[in-house]
NULOVEX-114175 format. One record per residue (C-alpha): x, y, z; residue in three letters. Coordinates in Angstrom, 1 decimal. Example, Ala and Ser with C-alpha at 12.3 -4.5 7.8 and 13.67 -1.06 7.14 Angstrom:
atom x=12.3	y=-4.5	z=7.8	code=ALA
atom x=13.7	y=-1.1	z=7.1	code=SER
This chain:
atom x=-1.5	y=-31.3	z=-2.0	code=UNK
atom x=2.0	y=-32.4	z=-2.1	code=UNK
atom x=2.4	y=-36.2	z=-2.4	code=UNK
atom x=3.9	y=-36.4	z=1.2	code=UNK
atom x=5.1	y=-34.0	z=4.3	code=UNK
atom x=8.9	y=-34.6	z=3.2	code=UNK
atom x=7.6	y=-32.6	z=-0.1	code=UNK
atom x=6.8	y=-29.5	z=2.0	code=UNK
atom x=10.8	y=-29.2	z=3.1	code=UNK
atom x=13.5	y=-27.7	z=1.4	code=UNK
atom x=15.5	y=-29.9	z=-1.1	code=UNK
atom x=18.2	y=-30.0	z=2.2	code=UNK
atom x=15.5	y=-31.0	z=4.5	code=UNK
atom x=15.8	y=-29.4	z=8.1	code=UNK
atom x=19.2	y=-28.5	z=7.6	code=UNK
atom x=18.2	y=-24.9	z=7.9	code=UNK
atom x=16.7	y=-23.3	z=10.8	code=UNK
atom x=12.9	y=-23.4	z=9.7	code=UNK
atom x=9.8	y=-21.8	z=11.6	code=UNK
atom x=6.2	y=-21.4	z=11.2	code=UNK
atom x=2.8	y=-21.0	z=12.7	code=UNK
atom x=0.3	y=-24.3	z=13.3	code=UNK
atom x=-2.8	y=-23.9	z=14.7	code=UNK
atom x=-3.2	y=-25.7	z=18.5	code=UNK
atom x=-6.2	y=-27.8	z=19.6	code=UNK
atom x=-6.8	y=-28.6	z=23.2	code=UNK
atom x=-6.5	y=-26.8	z=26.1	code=UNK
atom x=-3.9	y=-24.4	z=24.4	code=UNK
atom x=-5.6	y=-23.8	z=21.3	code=UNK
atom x=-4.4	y=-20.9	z=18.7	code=UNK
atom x=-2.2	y=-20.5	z=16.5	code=UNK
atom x=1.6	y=-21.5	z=17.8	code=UNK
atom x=5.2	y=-20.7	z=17.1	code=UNK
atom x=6.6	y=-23.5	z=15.6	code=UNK
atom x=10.4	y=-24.8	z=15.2	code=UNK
atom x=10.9	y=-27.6	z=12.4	code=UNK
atom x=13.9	y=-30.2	z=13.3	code=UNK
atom x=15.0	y=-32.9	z=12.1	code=UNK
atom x=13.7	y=-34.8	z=15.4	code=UNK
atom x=10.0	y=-33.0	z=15.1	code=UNK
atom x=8.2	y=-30.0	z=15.3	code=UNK
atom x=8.4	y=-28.0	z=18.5	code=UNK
atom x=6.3	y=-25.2	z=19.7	code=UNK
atom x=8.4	y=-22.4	z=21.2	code=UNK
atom x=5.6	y=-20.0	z=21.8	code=UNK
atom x=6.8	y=-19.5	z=25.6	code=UNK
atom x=9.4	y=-17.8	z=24.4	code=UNK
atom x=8.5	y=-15.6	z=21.2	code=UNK
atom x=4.4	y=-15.2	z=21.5	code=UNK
atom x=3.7	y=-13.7	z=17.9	code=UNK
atom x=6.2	y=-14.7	z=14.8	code=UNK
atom x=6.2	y=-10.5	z=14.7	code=UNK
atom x=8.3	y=-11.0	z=17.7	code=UNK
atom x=10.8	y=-13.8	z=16.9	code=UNK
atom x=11.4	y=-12.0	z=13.7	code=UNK
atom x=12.0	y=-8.4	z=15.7	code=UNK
atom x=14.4	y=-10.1	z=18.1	code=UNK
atom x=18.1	y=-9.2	z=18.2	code=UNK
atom x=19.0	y=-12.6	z=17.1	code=UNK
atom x=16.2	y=-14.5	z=15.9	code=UNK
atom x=17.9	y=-18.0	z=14.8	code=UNK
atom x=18.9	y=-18.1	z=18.4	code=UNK
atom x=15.2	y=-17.9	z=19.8	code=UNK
atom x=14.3	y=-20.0	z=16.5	code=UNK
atom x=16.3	y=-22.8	z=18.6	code=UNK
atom x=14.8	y=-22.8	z=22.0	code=UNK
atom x=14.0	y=-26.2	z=22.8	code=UNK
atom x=10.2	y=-26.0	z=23.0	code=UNK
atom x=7.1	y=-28.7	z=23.5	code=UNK
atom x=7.5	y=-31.0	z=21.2	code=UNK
atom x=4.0	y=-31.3	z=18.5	code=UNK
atom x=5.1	y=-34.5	z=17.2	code=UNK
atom x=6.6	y=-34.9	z=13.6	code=UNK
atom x=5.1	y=-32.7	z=10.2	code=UNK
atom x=2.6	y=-35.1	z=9.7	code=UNK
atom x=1.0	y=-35.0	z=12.9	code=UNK
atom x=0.6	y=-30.9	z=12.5	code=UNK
atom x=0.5	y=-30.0	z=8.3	code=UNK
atom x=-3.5	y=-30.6	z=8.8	code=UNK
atom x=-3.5	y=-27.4	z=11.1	code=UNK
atom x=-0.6	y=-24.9	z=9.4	code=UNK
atom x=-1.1	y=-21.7	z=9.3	code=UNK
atom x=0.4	y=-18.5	z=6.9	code=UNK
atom x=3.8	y=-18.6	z=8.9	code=UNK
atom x=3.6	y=-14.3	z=9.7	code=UNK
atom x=1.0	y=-13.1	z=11.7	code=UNK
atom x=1.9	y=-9.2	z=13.4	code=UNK
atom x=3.5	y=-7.7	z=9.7	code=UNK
atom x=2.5	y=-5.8	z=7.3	code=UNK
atom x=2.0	y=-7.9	z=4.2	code=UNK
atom x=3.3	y=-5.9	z=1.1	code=UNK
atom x=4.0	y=-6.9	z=-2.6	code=UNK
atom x=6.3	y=-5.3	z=-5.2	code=UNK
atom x=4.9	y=-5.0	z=-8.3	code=UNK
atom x=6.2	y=-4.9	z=-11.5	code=UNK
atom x=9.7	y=-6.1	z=-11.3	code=UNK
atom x=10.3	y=-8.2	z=-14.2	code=UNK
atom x=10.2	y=-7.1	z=-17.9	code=UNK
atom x=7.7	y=-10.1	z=-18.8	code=UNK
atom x=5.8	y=-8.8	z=-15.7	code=UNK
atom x=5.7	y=-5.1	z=-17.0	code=UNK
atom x=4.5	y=-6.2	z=-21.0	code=UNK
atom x=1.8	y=-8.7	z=-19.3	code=UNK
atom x=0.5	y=-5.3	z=-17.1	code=UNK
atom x=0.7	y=-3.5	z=-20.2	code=UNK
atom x=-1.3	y=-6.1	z=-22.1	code=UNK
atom x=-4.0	y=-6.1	z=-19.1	code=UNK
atom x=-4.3	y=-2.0	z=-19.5	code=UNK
atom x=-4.4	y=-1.7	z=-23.1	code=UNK
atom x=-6.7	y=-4.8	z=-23.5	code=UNK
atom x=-9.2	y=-3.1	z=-20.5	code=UNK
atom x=-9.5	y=-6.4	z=-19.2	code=UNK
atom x=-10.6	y=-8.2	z=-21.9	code=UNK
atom x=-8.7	y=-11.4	z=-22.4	code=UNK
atom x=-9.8	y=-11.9	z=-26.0	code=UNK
atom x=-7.9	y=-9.2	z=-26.8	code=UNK
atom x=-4.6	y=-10.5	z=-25.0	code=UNK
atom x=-2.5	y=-11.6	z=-28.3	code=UNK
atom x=-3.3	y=-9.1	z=-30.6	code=UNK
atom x=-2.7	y=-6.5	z=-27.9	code=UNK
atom x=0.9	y=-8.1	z=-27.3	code=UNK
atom x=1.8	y=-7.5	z=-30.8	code=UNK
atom x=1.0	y=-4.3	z=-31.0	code=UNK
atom x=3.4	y=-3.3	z=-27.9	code=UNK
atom x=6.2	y=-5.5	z=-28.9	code=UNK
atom x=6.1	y=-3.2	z=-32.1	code=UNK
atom x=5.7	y=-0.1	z=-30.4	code=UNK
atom x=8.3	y=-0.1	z=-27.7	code=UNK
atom x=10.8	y=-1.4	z=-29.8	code=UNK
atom x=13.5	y=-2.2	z=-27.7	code=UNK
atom x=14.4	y=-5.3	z=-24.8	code=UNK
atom x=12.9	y=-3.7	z=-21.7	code=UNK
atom x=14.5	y=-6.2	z=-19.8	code=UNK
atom x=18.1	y=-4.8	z=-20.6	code=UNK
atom x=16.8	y=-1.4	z=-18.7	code=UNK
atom x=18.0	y=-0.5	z=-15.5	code=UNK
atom x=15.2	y=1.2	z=-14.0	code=UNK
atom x=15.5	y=4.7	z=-13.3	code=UNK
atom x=18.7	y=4.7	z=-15.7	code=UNK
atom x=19.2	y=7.8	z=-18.3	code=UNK
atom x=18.4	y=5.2	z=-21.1	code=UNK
atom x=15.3	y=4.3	z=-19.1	code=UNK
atom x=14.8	y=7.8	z=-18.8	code=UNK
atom x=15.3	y=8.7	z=-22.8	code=UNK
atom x=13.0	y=6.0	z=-23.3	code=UNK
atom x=10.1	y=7.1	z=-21.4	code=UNK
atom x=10.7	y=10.9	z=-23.2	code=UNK
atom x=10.7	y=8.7	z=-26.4	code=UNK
atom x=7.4	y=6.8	z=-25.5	code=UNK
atom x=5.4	y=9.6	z=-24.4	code=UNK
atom x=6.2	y=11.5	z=-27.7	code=UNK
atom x=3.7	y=8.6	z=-29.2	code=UNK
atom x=1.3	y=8.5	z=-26.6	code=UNK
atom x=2.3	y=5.2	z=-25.4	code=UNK
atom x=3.6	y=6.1	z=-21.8	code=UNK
atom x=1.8	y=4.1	z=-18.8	code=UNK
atom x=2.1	y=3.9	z=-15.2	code=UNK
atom x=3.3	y=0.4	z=-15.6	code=UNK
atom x=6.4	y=1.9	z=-17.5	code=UNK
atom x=6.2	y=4.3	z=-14.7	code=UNK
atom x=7.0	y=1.7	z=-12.1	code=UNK
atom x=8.6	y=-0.9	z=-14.3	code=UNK
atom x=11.9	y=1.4	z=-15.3	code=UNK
atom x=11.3	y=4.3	z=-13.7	code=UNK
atom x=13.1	y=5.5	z=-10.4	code=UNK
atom x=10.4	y=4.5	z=-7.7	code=UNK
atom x=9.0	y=0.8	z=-7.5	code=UNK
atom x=5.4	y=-0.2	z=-7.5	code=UNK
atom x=4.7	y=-0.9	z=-3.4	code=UNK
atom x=1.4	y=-2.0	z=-2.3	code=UNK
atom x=-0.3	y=-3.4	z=0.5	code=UNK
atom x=-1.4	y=-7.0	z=-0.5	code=UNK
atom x=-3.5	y=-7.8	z=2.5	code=UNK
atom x=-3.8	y=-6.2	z=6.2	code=UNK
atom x=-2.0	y=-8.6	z=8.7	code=UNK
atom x=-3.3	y=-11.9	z=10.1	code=UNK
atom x=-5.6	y=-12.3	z=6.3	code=UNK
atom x=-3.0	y=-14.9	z=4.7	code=UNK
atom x=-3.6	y=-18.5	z=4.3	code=UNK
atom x=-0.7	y=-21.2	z=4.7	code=UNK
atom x=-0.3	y=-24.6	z=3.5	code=UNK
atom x=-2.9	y=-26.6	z=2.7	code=UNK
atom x=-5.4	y=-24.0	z=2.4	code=UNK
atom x=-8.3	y=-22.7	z=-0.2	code=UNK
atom x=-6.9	y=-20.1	z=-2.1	code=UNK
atom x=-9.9	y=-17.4	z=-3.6	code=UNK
atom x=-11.0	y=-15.8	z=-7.0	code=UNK
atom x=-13.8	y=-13.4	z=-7.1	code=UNK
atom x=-16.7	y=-15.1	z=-9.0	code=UNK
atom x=-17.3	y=-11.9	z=-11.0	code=UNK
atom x=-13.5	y=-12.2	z=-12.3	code=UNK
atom x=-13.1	y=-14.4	z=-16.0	code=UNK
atom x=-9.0	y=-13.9	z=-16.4	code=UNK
atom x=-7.0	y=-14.4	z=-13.2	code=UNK
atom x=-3.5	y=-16.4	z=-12.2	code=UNK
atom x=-1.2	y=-17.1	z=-9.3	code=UNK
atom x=1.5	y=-15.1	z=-8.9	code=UNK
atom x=4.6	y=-17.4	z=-7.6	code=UNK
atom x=6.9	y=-15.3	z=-5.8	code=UNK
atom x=10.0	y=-14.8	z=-3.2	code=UNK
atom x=8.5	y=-13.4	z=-0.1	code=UNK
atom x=11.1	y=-11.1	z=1.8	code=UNK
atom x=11.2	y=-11.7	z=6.1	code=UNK
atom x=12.2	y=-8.2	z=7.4	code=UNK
atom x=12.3	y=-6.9	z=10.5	code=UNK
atom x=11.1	y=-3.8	z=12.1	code=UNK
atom x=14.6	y=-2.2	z=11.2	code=UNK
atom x=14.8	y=-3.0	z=8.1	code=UNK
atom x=16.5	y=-5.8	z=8.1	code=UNK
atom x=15.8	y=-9.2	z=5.8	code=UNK
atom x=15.9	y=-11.9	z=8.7	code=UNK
atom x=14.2	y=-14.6	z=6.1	code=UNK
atom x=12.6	y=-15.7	z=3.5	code=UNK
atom x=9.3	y=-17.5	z=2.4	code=UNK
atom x=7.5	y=-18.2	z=-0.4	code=UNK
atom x=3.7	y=-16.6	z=-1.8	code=UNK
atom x=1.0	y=-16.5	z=-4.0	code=UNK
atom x=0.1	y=-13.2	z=-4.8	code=UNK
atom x=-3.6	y=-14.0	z=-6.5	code=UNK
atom x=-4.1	y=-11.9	z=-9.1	code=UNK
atom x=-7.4	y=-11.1	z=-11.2	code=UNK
atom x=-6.2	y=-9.8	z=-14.5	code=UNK
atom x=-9.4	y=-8.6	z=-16.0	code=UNK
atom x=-10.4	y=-6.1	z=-13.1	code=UNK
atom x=-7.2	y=-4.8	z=-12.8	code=UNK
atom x=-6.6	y=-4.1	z=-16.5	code=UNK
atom x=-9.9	y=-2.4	z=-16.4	code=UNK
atom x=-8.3	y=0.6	z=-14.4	code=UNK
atom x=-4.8	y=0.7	z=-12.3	code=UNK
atom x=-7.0	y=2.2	z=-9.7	code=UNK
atom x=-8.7	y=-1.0	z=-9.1	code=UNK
atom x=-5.6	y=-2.6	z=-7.8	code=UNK
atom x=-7.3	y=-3.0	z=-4.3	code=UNK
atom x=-10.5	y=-5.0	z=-6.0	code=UNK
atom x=-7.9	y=-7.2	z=-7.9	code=UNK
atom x=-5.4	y=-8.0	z=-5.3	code=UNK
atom x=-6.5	y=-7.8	z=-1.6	code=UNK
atom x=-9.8	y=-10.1	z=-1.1	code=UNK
atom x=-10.4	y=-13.2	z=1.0	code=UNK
atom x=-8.2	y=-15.7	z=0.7	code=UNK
atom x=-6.5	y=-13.9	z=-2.1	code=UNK
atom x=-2.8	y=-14.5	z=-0.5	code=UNK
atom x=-0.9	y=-17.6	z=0.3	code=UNK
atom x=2.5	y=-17.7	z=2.1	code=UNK
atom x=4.1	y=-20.7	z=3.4	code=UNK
atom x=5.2	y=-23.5	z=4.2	code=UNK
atom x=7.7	y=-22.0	z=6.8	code=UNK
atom x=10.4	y=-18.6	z=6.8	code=UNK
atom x=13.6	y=-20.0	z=6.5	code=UNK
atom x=15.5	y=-17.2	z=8.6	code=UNK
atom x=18.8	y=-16.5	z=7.8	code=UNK
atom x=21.7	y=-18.3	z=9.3	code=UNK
atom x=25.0	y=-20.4	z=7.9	code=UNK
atom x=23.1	y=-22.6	z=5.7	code=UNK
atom x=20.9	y=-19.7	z=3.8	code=UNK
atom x=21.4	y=-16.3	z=3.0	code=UNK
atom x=20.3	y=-13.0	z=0.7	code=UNK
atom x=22.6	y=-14.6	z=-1.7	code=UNK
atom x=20.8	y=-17.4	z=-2.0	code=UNK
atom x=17.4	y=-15.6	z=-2.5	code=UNK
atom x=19.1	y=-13.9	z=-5.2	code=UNK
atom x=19.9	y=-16.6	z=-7.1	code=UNK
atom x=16.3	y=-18.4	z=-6.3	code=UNK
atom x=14.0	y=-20.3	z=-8.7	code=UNK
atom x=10.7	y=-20.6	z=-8.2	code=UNK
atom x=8.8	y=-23.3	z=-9.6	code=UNK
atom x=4.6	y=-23.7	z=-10.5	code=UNK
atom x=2.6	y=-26.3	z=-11.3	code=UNK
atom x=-0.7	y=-25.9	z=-11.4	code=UNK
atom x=-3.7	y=-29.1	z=-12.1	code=UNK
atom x=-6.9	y=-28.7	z=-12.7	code=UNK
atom x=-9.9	y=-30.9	z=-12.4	code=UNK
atom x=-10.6	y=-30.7	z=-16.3	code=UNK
atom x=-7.4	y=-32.3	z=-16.2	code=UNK
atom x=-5.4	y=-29.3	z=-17.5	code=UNK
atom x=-1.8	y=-29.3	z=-16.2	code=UNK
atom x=0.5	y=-25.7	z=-16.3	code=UNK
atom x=3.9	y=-25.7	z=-15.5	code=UNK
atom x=6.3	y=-22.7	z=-15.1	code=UNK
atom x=9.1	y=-21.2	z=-13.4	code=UNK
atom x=10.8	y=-17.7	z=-12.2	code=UNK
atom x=14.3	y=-16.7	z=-11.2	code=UNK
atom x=14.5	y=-14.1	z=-9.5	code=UNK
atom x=18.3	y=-13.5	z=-10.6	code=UNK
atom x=16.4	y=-11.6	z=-13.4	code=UNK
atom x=14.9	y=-9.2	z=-11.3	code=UNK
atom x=15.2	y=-5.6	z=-12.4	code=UNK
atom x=15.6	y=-4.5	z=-8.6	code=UNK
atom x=17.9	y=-6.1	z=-5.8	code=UNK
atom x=15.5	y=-7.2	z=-3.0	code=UNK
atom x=17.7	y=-4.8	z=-0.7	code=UNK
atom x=16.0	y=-2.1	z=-3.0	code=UNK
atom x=12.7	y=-3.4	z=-2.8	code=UNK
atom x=13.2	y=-3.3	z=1.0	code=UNK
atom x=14.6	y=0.5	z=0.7	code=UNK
atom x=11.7	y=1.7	z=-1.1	code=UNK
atom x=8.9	y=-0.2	z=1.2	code=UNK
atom x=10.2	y=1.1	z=4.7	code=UNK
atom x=12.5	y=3.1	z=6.2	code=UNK
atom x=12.1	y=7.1	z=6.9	code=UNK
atom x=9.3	y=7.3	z=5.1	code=UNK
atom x=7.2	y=4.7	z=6.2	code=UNK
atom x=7.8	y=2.1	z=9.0	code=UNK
atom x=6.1	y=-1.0	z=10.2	code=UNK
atom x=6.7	y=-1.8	z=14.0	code=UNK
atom x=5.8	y=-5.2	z=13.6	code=UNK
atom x=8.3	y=-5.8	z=10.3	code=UNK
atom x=7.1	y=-6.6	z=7.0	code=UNK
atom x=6.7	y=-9.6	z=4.9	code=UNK
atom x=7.2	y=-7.9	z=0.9	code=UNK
atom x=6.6	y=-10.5	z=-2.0	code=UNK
atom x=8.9	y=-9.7	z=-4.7	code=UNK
atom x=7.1	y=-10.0	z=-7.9	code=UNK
atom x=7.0	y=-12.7	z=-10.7	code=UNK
atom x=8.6	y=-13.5	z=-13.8	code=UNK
atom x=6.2	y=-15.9	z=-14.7	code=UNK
atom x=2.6	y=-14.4	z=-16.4	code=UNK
atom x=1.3	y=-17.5	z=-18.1	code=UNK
atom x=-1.0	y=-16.8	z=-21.6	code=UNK
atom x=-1.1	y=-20.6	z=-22.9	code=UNK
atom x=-4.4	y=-20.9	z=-23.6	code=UNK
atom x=-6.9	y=-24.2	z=-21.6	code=UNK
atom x=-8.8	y=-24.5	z=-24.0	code=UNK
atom x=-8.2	y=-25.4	z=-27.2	code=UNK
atom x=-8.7	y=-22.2	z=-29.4	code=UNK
atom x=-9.1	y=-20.3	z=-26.0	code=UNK
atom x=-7.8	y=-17.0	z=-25.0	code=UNK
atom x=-5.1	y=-17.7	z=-22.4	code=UNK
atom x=-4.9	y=-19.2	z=-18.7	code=UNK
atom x=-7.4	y=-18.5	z=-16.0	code=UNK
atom x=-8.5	y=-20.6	z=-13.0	code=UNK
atom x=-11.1	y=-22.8	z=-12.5	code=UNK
atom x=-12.3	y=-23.6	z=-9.1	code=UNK
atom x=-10.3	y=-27.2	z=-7.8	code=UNK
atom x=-7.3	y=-25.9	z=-9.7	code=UNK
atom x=-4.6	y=-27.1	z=-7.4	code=UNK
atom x=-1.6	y=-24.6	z=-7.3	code=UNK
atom x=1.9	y=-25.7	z=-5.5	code=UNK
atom x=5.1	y=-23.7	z=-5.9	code=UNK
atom x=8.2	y=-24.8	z=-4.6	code=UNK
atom x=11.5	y=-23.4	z=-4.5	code=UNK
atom x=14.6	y=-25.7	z=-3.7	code=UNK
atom x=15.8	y=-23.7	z=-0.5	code=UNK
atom x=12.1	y=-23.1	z=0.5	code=UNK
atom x=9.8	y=-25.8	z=0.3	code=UNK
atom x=6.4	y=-26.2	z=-1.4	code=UNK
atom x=3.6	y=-23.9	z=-1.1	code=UNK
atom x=0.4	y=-25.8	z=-2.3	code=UNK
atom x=-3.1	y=-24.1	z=-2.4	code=UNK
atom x=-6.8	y=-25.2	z=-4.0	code=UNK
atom x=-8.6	y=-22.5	z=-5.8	code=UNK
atom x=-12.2	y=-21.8	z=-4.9	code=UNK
atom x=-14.5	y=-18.7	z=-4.9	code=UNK
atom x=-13.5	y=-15.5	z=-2.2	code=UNK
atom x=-17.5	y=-16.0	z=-0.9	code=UNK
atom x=-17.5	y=-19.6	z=-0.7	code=UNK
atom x=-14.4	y=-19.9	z=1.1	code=UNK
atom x=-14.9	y=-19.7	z=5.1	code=UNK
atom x=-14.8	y=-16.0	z=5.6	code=UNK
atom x=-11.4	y=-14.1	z=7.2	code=UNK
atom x=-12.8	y=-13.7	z=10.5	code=UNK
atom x=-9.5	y=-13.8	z=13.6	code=UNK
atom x=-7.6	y=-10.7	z=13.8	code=UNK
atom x=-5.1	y=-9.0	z=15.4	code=UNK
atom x=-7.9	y=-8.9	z=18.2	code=UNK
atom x=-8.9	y=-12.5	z=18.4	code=UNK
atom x=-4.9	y=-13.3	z=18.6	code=UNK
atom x=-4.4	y=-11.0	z=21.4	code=UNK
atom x=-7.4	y=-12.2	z=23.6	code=UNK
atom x=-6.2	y=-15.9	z=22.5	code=UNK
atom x=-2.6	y=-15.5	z=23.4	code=UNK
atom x=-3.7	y=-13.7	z=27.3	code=UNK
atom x=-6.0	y=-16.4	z=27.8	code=UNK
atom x=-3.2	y=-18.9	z=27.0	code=UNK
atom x=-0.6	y=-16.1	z=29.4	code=UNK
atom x=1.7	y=-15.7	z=26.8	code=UNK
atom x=1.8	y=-12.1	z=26.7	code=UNK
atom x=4.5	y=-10.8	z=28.9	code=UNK
């Protein structure tokens, strides 16, 4: 966990308007609406019941500062935070960094098998030929090279979504199934190569509109999804398998899409055999502008009433190996994961098994039963 609550903040503190969910004990217990000040944290739920809702409002930096109950200070509620959306959709862009696109690559042509990893990486490095990250996707030289790779048999649906026209979009986990701050993060105990996934997480609105932005762990288990693209769902979407937190910092003088384009993303992870990783992503070398991202997840095609939260993807795919003379990274349960981005805050997580982890188990029913019998819902 992060060495103290003032490590969960921004580098500029409160200075931004910051809001989140916490989880209320008492009388009024469920999970809250939450504004983070500099003079405490305030529970605003009278006046926007869901996050889904603050988020969808006309002006949501405006209902971010009603004045609200006040909870105490962070340290009196970061025992009971919560994933800070609740009502979205919770999507995930894959495939939007060159190393990202070579590491899938690696995965497919490896089937899964980590032992294979390095040699596997050679191989495609010689074979493609060229800097993929110097390709704008869906570019005629993208295009040329796709002709050019499939002449040799070495076309994928990686390359497909990594410089082609149309991104990689999938759902990473139904609403309400993300964990927050604090909480156990899960790996299937069948799965023997595996890694967070440290990424930007977009805020958008029902409209389209990026109102905030967040940070996430989108868990990923390398060996089942190299085994077959089809198997996504198996690899990506299981409990506890995504983290998003601390708080959405929404959009307003101090913070803007400018400044998510420009954002680094820093990971550290720890483990109890006292291995230490360290890494970090900017997402100024993303090979889509998250205004593209956005485009291709909603919009005529496809909407989500209740907005979206859409994690961005990852530059960083780490392969130094834990062991000495091992194959590359994977987790071991009690590795503790924290990412932090300056303008965002730290997201920490501990890793433990999806089936020994307390089962997903409050839905979008349970929070609309809770939030009558609390008459909040209007």
């Amino acid at each position: 966990m992060a060495a103290s609550t003032r490590d969960i903040l921004p580098d500029d503190g409160t200075a931004g308007t910051l809001v989140g969910r916490v989880w209320r004990k008492g009388p009024l217990e469920g999970p809250s609406i939450v504004a983070v000040r500099s003079d405490g944290v305030f529970d605003i739920t009278a006046a926007a019941p869901t996050m889904a809702d603050l988020c969808n409002a006309r002006d949501p930096v405006t209902v971010a500062r009603t004045p609200g109950e006040r909870l105490g200070g962070l340290a009196d509620v970061v025992d009971g935070l919560l994933a800070p959306i609740d009502l979205q959709a919770i999507k995930a862009a894959g495939v939007t960094f060159a190393v990202s696109l070579l590491e899938r690559l690696i995965e497919e042509h490896a089937k899964g098998d980590p032992s294979r990893a390095e040699q596997v990486r050679k191989e495609l490095n010689t074979i493609i030929g060229v800097d993929v990250s110097a390709i704008k996707p869906g570019s005629p030289e993208a295009e040329a090279l796709k002709k050019t790779l499939m002449a040799r048999g070495a076309w994928s649906p990686y390359l497909e979504v990594g410089i082609g026209p149309y991104a990689e979009i999938f759902t990473k986990a139904p609403p309400m199934a993300a964990v927050g701050y604090g909480a156990e993060i899960g790996i299937r105990p069948d799965s023997d190569w595996n890694n967070p996934e440290p990424e930007i997480t977009l805020i958008v609105s029902a409209a389209g509109r990026i109102v905030g932005a967040t940070l996430g762990n989108d868990v990923n288990l390398r060996d089942i999804e190299g085994r077959s693209a089809l198997l996504l769902g198996q690899a990506k979407d299981n409990n506890a398998s995504c983290a998003i937190g601390p708080f959405i910092r929404l959009f307003d003088a101090t913070f803007g899409l400018d400044d998510v384009r420009r954002a680094k993303v820093e990971l550290e992870v720890t483990g109890p055999d006292q291995f230490r990783l360290r890494g970090q992503s900017d997402l100024s070398k993303i090979s889509r502008d998250p205004t593209d991202l956005v485009a291709q997840a909603m919009g005529g095609t496809h909407q989500y009433p209740d907005g979206m939260a859409l994690m961005t993807g990852t530059l960083f795919a780490p392969t130094e190996p834990r062991t000495p003379g091992g194959s590359g990274f994977t987790h071991m349960v009690g590795d503790i994961v924290s990412i932090r981005s300056p303008r965002l805050g730290t997201l920490t997580n501990t890793v433990n098994h999806c089936d020994k982890i307390p089962p997903w188990t409050f839905g979008v029913t349970a929070l609309m039963r809770n939030l009558a019998v609390r008459d909040l819902l209007k």
